[in-house]
C-alpha positions, 0 to 999 in steps of 0.5 A: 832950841839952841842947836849949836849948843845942843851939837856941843853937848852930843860932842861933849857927851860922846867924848865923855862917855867912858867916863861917865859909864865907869864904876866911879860914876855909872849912869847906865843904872838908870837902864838897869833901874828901868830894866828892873821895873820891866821886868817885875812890874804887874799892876794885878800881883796878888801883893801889889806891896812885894811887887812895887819893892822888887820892882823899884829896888834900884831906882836909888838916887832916881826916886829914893835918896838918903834923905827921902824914900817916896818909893818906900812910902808907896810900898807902906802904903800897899801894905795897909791898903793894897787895893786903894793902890793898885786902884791908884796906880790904874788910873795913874796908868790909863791911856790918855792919848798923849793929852799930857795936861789931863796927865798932869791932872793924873799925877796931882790926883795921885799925889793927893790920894797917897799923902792923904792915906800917908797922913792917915797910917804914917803922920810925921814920916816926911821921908814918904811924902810923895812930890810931883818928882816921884810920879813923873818918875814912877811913870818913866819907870813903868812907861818909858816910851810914853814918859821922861824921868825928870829933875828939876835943877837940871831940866832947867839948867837945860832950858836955859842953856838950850834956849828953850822958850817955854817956861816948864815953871816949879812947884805948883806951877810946873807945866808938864807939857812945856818939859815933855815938848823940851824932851821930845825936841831933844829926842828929835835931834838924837834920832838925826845923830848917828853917833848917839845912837850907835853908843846908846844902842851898845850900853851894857844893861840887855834892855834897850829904849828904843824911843831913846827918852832915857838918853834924852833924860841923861844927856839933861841930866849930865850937861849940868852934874858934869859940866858938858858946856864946854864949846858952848855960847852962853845963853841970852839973859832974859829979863826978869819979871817985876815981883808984882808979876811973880806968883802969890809970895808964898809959893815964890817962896816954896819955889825958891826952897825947892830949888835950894833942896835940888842944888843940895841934892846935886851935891849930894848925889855927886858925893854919892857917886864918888863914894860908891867909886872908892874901894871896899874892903872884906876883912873876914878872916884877917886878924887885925890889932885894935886900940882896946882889945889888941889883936883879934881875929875878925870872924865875919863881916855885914855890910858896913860892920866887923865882928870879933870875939874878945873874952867870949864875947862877940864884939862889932865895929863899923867900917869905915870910921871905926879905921878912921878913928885909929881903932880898929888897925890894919896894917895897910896904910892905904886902907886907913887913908881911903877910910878917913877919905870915906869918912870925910865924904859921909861928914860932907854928904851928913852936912848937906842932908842936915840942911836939906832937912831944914829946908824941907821944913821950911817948905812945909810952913808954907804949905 
């Protein structure tokens, strides 16, 4: 491993910190999420379905996106078949003294046990579809000090720019072993650095990690999202293989779509954060002026709608294209152009998802 580099990116990293711990980006979710799962999860609840809800309730943008929802899959699945789950879950969890190829094995096991039930209660709910991503992230959930959370596009943007010598691979032949052993080198640095651990140790969420694999997982994750290469030397190219020595072509292909799909998630992931850092806006109370209806007085608000009554009729918009598109008025200007900003990053996030959705269908032709 790159050390020099590694040393930039503590540098880099400890600088940034504030930053990428503020209300615009907040990175210590991924303490919080963790934190939540600690705190519900209890393999024998008498409803295994309500338990693994409240427990990955955060795990937003780590297991669950906009444009897939595993979590929300598993917790179907429990609804109609608790026990295979819990039984499911139980072998996931068991003990396997650090053997992480039989882990590996665990998780494929997995794997096909919940696409199976998925393909036999919900056929056609792709948005389920468990992967190797979500069950390595389930275990990092549920055991952090056994596990790391795992990304690809960014865990390989670390191995290189890091210079790792193991191929962690993709697709099916991702190598759990060569990811962790990444993991578990950086983990070594971090515990010879005082500064990082001084910083880790204040995060705001109450619960601490001790082995400090979510801190490894976050400085993987922050080098590539946010760009903490700065200072470093570039990374030797390495030549690449003849096609005649790559993998059987269809799963080059399934391994190139992937990538395209994590590049994708990246950029949404990253319009998600900025529009969970822009301003919200209560209008319950306030009389406003609409474009169809004049003036009325806004009675309530949930979530992302308003609700007004026009001629005894209760009437909604939704926040914030309804402002963005001139009917619904406020006086203030600058909520008419932080709604028009807001729609403007929907659109985006919109855009992007349409093409993830394509290429996850491309996947499935070839599987």
């Amino acid at each position: 491993m790159n050390i020099d580099n590694l040393q930039v990116l503590f540098e880099n990293y400890m600088a940034n910190f504030d930053l990428i711990n503020s209300p615009k980006h907040n990175e210590n979710y991924k303490w919080e999420a963790i934190e939540q799962v600690q705190r519900e999860w209890d393999i024998d609840a008498e409803n295994i379905s309500e338990m693994i809800k409240r427990a990955f309730c955060k795990s937003f943008n780590l297991i669950n996106n906009r444009i897939v929802q595993p979590v929300s899959g598993i917790v179907a699945l429990a609804k109609v078949e608790p026990e295979t789950i819990r039984a499911a879950f139980k072998e996931l969890l068991k003990e396997d003294c650090g053997d992480i190829d039989a882990r590996q094995g665990r998780i494929l096991s997995f794997l096909d046990t919940c696409n199976a039930l998925l393909e036999k209660h919900y056929p056609g709910k792709w948005k389920y579809v468990q992967d190797m991503r979500s069950v390595i992230d389930y275990l990092a959930m549920i055991k952090p000090a056994e596990n790391y959370l795992f990304k690809a596009m960014t865990a390989h943007y670390f191995a290189k720019y890091m210079e790792y010598g193991n191929d962690i691979g993709a697709g099916q032949t991702f190598k759990l072993r060569n990811y962790y052993e990444m993991c578990d080198q950086l983990v070594q640095q971090i515990a010879n650095h005082s500064g990082l651990l001084k910083i880790d140790d204040g995060r705001t969420p109450k619960w601490k990690d001790p082995s400090h694999h979510v801190l490894a997982y976050d400085l993987i994750y922050c080098l590539g999202v946010y760009g903490f290469t700065n200072g470093m030397k570039m990374p030797v190219s390495k030549k690449k293989h003849s096609p005649a020595k790559q993998s059987a072509c269809r799963e080059e292909m399934t391994q190139a779509l992937q990538q395209e799909i994590d590049v994708l998630q990246d950029q949404i992931d990253a319009l998600v954060t900025s529009l969970s850092g822009m301003l919200k806006w209560d209008f319950t109370g306030q009389t406003l002026k609409t474009k169809a209806f004049g003036v009325v007085d806004i009675h309530r608000q949930e979530g992302r709608y308003v609700y007004f009554t026009v001629q005894g009729a209760e009437k909604k918009f939704s926040i914030p294209d309804s402002i963005a598109g001139g009917f619904l008025i406020p006086e203030d200007t600058e909520i008419i152009k932080s709604c028009k900003q807001e729609m403007d990053l929907l659109k985006q996030i919109d855009a992007l998802e349409k093409k993830q959705k394509i290429k996850y269908m491309e996947i499935r032709h070839y599987q």
